[in-house]
VOBA-1610 file (N, C-alpha, C; in pm, whole numbers, padded with zeros to 5 digits, always signed):
BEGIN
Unk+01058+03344-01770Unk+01105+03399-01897Unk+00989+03470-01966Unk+01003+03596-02024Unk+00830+03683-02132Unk+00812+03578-02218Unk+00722+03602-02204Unk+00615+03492-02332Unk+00693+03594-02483Unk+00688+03728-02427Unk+00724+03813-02585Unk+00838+03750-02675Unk+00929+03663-02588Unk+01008+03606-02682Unk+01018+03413-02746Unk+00871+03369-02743Unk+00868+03259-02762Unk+00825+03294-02943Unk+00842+03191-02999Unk+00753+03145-03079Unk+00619+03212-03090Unk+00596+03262-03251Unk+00471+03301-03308Unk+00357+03251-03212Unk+00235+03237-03144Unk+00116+03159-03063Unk+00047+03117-03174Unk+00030+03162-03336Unk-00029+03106-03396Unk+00055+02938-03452Unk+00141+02939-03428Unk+00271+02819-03427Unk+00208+02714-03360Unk+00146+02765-03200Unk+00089+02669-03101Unk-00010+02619-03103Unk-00087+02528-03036Unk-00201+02504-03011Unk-00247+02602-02919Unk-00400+02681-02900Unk-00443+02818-02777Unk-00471+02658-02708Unk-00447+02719-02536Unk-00508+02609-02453Unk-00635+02644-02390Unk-00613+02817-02308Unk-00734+02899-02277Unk-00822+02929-02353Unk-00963+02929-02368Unk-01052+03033-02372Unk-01068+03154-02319Unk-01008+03243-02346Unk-01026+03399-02254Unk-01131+03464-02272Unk-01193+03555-02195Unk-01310+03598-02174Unk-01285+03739-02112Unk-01365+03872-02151Unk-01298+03966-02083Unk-01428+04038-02022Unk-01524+04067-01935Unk-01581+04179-01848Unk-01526+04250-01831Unk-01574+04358-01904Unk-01512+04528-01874Unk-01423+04554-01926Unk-01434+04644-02079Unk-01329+04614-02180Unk-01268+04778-02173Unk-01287+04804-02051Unk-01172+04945-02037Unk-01042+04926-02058Unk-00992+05032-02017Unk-00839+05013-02095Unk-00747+04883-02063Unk-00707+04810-01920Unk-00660+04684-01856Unk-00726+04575-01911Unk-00865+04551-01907Unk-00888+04421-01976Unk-00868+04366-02156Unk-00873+04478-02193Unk-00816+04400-02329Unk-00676+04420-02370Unk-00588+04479-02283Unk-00428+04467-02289Unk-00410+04346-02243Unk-00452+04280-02135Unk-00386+04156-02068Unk-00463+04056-02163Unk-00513+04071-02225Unk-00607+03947-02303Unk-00530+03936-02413Unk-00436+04043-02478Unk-00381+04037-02586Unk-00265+04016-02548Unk-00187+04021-02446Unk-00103+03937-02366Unk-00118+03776-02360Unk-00226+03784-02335Unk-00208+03645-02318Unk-00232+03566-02435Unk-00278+03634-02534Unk-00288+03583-02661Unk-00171+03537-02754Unk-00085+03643-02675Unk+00113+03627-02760Unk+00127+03503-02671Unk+00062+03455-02543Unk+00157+03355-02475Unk+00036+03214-02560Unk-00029+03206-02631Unk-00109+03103-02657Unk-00227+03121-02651Unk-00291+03125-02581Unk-00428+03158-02534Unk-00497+03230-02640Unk-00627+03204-02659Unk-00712+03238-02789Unk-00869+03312-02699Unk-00845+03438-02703Unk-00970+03580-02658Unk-01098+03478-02757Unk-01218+03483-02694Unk-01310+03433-02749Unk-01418+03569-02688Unk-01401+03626-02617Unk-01568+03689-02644Unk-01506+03830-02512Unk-01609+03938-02552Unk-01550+04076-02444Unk-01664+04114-02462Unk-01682+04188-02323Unk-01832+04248-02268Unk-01765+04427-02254Unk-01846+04462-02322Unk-01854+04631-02311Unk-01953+04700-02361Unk-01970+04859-02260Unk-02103+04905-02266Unk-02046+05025-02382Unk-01976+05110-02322Unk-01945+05258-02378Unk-01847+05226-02492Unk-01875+05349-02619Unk-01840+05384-02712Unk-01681+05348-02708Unk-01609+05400-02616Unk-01476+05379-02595Unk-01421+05232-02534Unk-01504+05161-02476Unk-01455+05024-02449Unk-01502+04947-02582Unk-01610+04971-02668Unk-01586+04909-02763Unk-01511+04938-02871Unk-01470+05058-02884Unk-01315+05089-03018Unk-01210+05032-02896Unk-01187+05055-02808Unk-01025+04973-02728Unk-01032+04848-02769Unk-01167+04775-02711Unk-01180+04574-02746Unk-01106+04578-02899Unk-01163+04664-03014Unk-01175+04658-03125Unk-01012+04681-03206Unk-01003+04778-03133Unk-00801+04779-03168Unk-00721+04686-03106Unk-00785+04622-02986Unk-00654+04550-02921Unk-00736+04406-02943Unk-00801+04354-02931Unk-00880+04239-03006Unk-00986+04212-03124Unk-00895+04246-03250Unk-00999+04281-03339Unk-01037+04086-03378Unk-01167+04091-03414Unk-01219+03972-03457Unk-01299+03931-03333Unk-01258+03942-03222Unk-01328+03897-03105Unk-01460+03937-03089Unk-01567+03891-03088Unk-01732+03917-03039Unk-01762+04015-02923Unk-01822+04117-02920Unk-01878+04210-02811Unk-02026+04128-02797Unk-02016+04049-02655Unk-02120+04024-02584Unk-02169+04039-02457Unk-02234+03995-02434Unk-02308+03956-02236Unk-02228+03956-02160Unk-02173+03958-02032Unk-02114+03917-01978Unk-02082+03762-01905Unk-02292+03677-01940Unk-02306+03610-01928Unk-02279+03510-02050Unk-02292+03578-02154Unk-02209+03492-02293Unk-02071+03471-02283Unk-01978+03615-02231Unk-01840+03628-02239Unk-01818+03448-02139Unk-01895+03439-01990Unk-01881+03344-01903Unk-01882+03222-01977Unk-01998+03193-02047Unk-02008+03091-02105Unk-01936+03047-02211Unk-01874+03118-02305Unk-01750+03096-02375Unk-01612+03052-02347Unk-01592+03098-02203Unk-01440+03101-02187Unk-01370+03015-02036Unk-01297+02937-02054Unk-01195+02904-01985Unk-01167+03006-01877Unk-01096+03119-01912Unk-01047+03187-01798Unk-01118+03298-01851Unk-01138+03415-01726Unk-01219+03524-01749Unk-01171+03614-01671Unk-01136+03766-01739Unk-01098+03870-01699Unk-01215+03978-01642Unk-01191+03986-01518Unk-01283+04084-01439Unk-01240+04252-01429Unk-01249+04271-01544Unk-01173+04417-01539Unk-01232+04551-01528Unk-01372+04564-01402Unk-01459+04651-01403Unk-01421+04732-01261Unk-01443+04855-01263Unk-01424+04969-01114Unk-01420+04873-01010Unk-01312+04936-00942Unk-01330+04851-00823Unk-01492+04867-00744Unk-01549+04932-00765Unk-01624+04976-00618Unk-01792+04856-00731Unk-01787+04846-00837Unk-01894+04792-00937Unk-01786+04609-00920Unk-01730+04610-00867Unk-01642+04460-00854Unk-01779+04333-00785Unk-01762+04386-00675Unk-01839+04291-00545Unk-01981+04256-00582Unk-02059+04352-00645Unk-02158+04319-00713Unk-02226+04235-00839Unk-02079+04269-00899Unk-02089+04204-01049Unk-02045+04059-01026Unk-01943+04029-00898Unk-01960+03899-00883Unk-02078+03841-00832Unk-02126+03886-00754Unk-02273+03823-00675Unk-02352+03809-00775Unk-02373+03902-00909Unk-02509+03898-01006Unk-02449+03800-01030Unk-02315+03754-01123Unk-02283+03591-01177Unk-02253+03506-01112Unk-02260+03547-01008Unk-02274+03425-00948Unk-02430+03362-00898Unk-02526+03469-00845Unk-02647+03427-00837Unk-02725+03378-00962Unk-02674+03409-01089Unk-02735+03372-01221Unk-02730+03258-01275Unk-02603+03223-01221Unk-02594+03099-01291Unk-02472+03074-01381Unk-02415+03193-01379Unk-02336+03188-01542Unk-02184+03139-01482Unk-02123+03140-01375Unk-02026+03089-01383Unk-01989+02952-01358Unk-01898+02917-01411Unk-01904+02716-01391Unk-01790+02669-01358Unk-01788+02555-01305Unk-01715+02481-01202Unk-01540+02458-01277Unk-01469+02480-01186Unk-01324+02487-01251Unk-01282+02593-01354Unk-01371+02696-01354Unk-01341+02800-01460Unk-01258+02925-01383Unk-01154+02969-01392Unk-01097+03071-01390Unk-01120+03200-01364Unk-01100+03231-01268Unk-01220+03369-01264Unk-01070+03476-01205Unk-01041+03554-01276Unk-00965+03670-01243Unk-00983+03834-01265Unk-00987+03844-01128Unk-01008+04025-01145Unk-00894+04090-01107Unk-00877+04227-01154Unk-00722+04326-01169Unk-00763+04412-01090Unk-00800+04399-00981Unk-00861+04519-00909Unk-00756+04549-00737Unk-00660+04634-00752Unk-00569+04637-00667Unk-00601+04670-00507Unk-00708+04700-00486Unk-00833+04718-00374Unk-00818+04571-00318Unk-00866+04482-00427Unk-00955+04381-00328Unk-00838+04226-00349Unk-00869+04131-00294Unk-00775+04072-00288Unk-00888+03938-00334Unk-00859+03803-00300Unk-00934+03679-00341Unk-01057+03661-00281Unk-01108+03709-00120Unk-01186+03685-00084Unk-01291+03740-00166Unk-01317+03867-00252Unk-01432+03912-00308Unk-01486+03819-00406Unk-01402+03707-00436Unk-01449+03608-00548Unk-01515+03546-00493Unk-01529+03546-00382Unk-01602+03427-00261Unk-01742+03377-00331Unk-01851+03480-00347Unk-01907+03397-00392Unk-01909+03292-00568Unk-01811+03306-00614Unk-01744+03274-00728Unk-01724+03117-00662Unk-01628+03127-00595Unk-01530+03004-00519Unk-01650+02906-00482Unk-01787+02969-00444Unk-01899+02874-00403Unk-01950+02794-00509Unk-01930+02873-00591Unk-01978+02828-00716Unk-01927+02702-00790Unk-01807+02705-00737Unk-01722+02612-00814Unk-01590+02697-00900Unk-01589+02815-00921Unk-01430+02888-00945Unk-01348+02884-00948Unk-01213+02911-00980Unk-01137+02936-00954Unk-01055+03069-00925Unk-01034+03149-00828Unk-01039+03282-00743Unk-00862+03338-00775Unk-00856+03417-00861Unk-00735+03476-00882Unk-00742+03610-00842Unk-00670+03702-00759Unk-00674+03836-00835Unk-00507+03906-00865Unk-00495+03948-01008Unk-00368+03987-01043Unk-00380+04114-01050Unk-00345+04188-01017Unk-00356+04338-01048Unk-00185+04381-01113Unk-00213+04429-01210Unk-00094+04488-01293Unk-00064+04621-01189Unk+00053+04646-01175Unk+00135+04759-01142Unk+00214+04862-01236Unk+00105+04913-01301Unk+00064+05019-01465Unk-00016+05048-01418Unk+00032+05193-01542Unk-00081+05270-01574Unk-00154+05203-01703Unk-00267+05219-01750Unk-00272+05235-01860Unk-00343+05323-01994Unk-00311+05276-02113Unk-00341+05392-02233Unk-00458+05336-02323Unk-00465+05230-02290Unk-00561+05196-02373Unk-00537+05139-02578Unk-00393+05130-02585Unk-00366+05086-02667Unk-00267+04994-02672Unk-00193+04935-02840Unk-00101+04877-02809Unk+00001+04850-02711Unk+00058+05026-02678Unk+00154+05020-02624Unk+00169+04953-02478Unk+00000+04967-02432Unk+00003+04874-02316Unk+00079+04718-02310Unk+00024+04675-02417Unk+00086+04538-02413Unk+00227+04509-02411Unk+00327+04643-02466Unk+00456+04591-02445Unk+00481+04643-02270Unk+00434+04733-02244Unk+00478+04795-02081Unk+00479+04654-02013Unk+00397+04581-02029Unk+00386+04431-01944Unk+00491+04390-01914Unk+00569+04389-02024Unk+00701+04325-01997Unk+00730+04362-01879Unk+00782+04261-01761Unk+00841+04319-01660Unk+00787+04391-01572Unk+00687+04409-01623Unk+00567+04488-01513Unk+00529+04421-01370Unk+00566+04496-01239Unk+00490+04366-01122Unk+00360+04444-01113Unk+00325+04248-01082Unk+00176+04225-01108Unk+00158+04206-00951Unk+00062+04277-00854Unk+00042+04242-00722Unk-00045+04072-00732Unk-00012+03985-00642Unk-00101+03842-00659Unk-00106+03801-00522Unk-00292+03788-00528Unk-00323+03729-00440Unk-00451+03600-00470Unk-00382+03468-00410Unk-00486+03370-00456Unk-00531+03292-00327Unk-00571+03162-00299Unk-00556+03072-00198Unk-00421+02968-00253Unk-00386+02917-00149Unk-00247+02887-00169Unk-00248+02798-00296Unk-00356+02684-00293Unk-00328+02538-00387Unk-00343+02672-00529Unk-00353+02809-00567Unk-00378+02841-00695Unk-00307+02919-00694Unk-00182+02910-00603Unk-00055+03028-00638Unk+00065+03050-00759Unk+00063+02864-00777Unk+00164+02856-00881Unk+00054+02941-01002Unk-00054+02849-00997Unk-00104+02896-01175Unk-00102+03024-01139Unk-00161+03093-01069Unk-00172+03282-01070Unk-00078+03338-01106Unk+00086+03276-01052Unk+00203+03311-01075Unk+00233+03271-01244Unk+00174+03127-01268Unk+00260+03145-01438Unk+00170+03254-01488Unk+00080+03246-01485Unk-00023+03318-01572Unk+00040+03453-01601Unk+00089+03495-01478Unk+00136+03653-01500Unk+00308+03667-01577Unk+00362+03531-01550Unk+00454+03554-01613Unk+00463+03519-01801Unk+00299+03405-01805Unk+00312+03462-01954Unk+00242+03528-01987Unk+00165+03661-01916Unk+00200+03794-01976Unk+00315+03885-01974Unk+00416+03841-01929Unk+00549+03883-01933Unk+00587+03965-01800Unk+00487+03926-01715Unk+00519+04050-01584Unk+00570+03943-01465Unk+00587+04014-01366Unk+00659+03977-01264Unk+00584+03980-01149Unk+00555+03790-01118Unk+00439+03803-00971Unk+00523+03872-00846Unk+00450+03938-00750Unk+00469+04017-00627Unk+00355+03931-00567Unk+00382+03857-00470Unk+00296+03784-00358Unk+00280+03927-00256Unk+00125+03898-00246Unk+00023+04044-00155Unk-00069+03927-00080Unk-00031+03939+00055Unk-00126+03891+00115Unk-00299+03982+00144Unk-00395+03858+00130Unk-00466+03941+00128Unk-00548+04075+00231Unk-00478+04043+00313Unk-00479+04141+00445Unk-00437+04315+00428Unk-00360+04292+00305Unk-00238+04368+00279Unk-00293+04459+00144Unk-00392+04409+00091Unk-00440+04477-00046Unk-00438+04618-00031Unk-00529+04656+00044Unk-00564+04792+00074Unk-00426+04854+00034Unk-00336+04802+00174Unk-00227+04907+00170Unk-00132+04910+00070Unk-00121+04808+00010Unk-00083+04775-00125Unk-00091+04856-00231Unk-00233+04896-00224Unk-00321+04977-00314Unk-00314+05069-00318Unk-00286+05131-00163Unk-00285+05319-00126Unk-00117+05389-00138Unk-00035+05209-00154Unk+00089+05298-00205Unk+00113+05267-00356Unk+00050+05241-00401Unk+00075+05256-00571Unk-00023+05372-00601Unk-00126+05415-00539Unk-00191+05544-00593Unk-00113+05672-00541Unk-00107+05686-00465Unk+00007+05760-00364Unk+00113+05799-00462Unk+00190+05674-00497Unk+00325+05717-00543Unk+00279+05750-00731Unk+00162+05702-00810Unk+00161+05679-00916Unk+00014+05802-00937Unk-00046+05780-00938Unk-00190+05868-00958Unk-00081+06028-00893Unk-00091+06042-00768Unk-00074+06181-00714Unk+00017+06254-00826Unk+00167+06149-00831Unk+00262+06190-00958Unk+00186+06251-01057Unk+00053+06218-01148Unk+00057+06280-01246Unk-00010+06443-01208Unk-00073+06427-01055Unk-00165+06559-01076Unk-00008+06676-01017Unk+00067+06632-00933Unk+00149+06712-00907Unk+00258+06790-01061Unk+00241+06625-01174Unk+00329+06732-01269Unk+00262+06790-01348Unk+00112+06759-01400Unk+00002+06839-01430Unk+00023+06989-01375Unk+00018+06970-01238Unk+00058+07144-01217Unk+00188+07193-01194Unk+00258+07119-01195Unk+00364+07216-01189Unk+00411+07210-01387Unk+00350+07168-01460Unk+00347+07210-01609Unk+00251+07320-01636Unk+00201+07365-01530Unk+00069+07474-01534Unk+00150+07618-01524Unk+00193+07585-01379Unk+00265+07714-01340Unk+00391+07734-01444Unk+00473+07613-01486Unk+00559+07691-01579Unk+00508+07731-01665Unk+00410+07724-01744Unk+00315+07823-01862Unk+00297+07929-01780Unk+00254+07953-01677Unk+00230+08066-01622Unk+00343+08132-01600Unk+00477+08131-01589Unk+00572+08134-01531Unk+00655+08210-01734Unk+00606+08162-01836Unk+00670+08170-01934Unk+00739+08102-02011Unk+00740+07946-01933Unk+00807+07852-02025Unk+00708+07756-02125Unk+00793+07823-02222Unk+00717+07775-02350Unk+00692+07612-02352Unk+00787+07560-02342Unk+00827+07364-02343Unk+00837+07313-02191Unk+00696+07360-02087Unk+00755+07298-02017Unk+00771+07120-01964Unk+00709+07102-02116Unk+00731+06902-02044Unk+00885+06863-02086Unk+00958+06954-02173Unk+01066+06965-02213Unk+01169+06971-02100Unk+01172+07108-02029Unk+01207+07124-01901Unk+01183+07061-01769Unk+01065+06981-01752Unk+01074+06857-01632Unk+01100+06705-01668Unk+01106+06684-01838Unk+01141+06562-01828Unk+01270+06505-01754Unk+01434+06559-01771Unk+01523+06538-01754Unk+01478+06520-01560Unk+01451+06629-01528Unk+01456+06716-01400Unk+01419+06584-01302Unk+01264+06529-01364Unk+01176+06449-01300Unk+01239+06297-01286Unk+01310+06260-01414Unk+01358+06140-01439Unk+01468+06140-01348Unk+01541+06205-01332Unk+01643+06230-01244Unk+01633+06233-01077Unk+01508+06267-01049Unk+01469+06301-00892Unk+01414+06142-00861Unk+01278+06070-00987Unk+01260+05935-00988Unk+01375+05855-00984Unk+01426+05845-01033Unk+01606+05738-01045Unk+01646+05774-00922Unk+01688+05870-00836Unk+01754+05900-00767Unk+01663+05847-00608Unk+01559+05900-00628Unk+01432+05807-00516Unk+01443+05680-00503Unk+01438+05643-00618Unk+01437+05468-00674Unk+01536+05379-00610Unk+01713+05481-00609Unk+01774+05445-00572Unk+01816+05448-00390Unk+01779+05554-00379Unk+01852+05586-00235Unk+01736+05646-00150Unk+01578+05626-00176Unk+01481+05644-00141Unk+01509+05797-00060Unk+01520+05867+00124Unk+01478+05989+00114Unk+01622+06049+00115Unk+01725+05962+00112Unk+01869+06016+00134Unk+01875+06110-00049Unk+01796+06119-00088Unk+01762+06193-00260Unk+01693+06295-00254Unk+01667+06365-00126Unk+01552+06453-00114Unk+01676+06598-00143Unk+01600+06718-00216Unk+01664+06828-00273Unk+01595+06922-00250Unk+01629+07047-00260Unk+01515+07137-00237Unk+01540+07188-00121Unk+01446+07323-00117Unk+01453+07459-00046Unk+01394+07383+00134Unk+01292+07283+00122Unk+01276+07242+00233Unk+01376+07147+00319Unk+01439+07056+00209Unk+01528+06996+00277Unk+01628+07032+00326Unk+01688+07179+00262Unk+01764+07278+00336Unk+01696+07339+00428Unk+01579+07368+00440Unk+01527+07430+00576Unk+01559+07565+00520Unk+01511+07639+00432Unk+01529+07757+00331Unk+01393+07812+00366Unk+01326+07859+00478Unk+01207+07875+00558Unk+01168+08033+00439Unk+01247+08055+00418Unk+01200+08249+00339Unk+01205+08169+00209Unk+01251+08070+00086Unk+01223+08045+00002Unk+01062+08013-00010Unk+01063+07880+00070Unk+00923+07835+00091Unk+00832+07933+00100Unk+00812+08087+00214Unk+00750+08112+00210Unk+00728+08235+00064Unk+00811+08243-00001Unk+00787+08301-00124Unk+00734+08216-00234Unk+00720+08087-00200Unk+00633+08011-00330Unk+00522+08020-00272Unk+00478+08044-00156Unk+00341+08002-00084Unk+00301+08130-00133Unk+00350+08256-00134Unk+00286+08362-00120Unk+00282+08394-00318Unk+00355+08291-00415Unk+00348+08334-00526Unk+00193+08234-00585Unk+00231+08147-00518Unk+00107+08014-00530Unk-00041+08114-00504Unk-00037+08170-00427Unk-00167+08207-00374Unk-00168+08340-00498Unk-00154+08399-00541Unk-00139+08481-00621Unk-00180+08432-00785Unk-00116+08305-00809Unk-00134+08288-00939Unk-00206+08151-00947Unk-00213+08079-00858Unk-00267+07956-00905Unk-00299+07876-00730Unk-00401+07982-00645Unk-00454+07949-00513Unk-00479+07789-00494Unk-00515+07744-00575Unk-00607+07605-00550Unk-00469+07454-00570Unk-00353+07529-00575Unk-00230+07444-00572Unk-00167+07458-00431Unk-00166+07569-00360Unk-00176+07561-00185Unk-00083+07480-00089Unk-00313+07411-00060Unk-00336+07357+00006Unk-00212+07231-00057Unk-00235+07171-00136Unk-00129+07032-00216Unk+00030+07093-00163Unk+00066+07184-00195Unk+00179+07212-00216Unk+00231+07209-00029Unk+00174+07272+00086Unk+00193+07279+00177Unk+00188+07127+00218Unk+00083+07033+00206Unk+00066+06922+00258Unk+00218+06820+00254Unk+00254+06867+00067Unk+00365+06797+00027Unk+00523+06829+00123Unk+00463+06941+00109Unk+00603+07014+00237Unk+00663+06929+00388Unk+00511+06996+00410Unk+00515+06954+00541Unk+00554+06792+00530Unk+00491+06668+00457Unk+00563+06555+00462Unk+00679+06544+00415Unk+00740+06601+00370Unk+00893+06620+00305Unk+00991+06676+00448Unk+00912+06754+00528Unk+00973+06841+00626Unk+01013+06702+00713Unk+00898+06667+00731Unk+00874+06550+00830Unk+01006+06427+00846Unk+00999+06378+00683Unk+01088+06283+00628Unk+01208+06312+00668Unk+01247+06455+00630Unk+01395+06474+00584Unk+01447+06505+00736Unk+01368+06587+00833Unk+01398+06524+00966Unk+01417+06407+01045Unk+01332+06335+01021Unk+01317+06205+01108Unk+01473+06105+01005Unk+01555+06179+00905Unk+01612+06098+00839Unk+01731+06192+00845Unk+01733+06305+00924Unk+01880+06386+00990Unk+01891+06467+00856Unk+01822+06520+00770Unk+01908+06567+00640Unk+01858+06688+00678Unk+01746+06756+00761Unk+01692+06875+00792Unk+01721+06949+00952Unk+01833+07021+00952Unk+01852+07068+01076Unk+01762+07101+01163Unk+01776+07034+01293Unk+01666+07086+01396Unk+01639+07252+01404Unk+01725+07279+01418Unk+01777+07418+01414Unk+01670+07523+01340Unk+01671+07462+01138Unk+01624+07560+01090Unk+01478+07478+01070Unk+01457+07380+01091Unk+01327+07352+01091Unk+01217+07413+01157Unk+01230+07489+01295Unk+01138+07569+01385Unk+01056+07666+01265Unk+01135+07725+01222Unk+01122+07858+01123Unk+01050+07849+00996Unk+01125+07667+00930Unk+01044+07620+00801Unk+00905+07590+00845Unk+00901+07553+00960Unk+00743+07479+00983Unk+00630+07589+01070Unk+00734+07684+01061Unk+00627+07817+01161Unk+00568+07855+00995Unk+00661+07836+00863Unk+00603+07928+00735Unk+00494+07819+00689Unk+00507+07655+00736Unk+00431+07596+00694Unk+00280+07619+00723Unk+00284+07631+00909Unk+00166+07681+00936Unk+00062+07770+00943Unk+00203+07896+00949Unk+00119+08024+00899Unk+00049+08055+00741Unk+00128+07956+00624Unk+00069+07913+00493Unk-00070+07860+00512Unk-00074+07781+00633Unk-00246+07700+00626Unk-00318+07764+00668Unk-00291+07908+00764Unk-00382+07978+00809Unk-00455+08114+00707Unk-00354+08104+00586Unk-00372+08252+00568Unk-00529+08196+00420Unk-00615+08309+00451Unk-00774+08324+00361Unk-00671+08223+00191Unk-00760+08208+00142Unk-00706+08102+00050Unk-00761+08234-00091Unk-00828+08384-00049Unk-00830+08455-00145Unk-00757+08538-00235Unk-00604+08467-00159Unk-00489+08588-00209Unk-00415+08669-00135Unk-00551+08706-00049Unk-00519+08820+00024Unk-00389+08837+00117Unk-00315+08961+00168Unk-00261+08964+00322Unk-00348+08929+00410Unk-00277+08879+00536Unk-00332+08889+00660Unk-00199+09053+00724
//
């Protein structure tokens, strides 16, 4: 059940100490999450100008310290730093000294799975990693998206239940990820979520270029409609000049692409060609006219990327 609909937390007794490393946009949304479920934020570590106004709007009153203070303050502790600055920052606290026995140690890092806590777990730890399945903004509004949000979870088994409540009183929904599985886990939520924004980034480019005044106006409906329809019936939803095998359409966006906005291309062909791929191997693209769509695909990758004729 969301924690969002219990009882005030100031009503309760807090049971956690929370603790946050790396007060970018994810670590102080889930801290203020967990604050509606009970739990009382005691201390957040941040370097840059902007992680300390985020801590400051989404945990105001809370202390900007150490990371080794944040440790020493808190019950459970949010590891919410780059993935690739993760593996390290556990080894420094853990070689230091600062983390302690039965304390909670959770990082949101959709990369790595429980083993990177390892040297944590030596320590005496406890090895969570929840990674939210969001984007985020860096403000309030993060905290309501939670609702319902799946959270990827990977723990050792005896710490599956707690990993699991934990996420459900931030109001989200555990997804068991083995940890074998992170990676790929990882490369399809960027895939389907990151690429999304650069593809509507440009295609909101070209309709300015194109003359449309409103164009987030004009792909909201369009986009929401193609998402729902994916969502539902995954590639049996596929539309478009390729999935007809419309080989002279295609090659008139390739040849308008290179003209007005070259450096969209290479993306645009790649997207094709896996769309070509799909909608074949799934019968919706005639063998027939596919020869023709995928001769414009290739001759698109060959041609100077300056505009020019060949």
């Amino acid at each position: 059940m969301s924690t969002f609909s219990q009882p005030d937390p100031k009503d309760r007794p807090a049971r956690l100490t929370v603790g946050v490393v790396g007060a970018g946009r994810v670590g102080p949304a889930l801290a203020a999450a967990l604050q509606l479920a009970g739990h009382r934020p005691v201390a957040v570590s941040g370097v840059s100008d902007a992680s300390r106004r985020r801590a400051a709007l989404l945990l105001p009153d809370v202390p900007l310290l150490s990371p080794a203070q944040v440790l020493e303050r808190s019950d459970l502790v949010l590891l919410t730093v780059p993935d690739d600055a993760l593996p390290g920052l556990v080894e420094g606290l853990a070689e230091t000294g600062a983390i302690r026995p039965g304390q909670l140690l959770v990082h949101t890092s959709g990369r790595y799975g429980a083993r990177v806590l390892d040297p944590a777990l030596r320590a005496g730890a406890l090895p969570l990693a929840l990674h939210p399945a969001m984007t985020f903004t860096g403000t309030p509004v993060d905290v309501q998206r939670l609702a319902g949000c799946s959270f990827g979870v990977t723990a050792p088994e005896q710490l599956r239940l707690a990993a699991e409540a934990l996420v459900i009183e931030m109001g989200g929904e555990p997804e068991w990820i083995a940890e074998e599985s992170r990676p790929l886990y990882h490369a399809a939520l960027a895939l389907g979520a990151n690429h999304l924004v650069t593809l509507v980034a440009e295609s909101m480019e070209l309709l300015r270029t194109a003359g449309v005044e409103a164009p987030d106006r004009m792909l909201g409906p369009l986009l929401g409609a193609a998402l729902d329809n994916a969502l539902r019936s995954g590639d049996a939803a596929l539309t478009g000049p390729v999935a007809r095998g419309d080989a002279g359409t295609v090659a008139a966006h390739v040849a308008e692409l290179r003209k007005h906005a070259p450096g969209t291309v290479a993306g645009y062909l790649a997207m094709a060609r896996a769309t070509a791929d799909r909608a074949l191997a799934h019968g919706l693209l005639k063998p027939e006219l596919a020869e023709d769509l995928l001769g414009v695909l290739a001759d698109g990758a060959t041609l100077p990327d300056d505009g020019s004729d060949r």
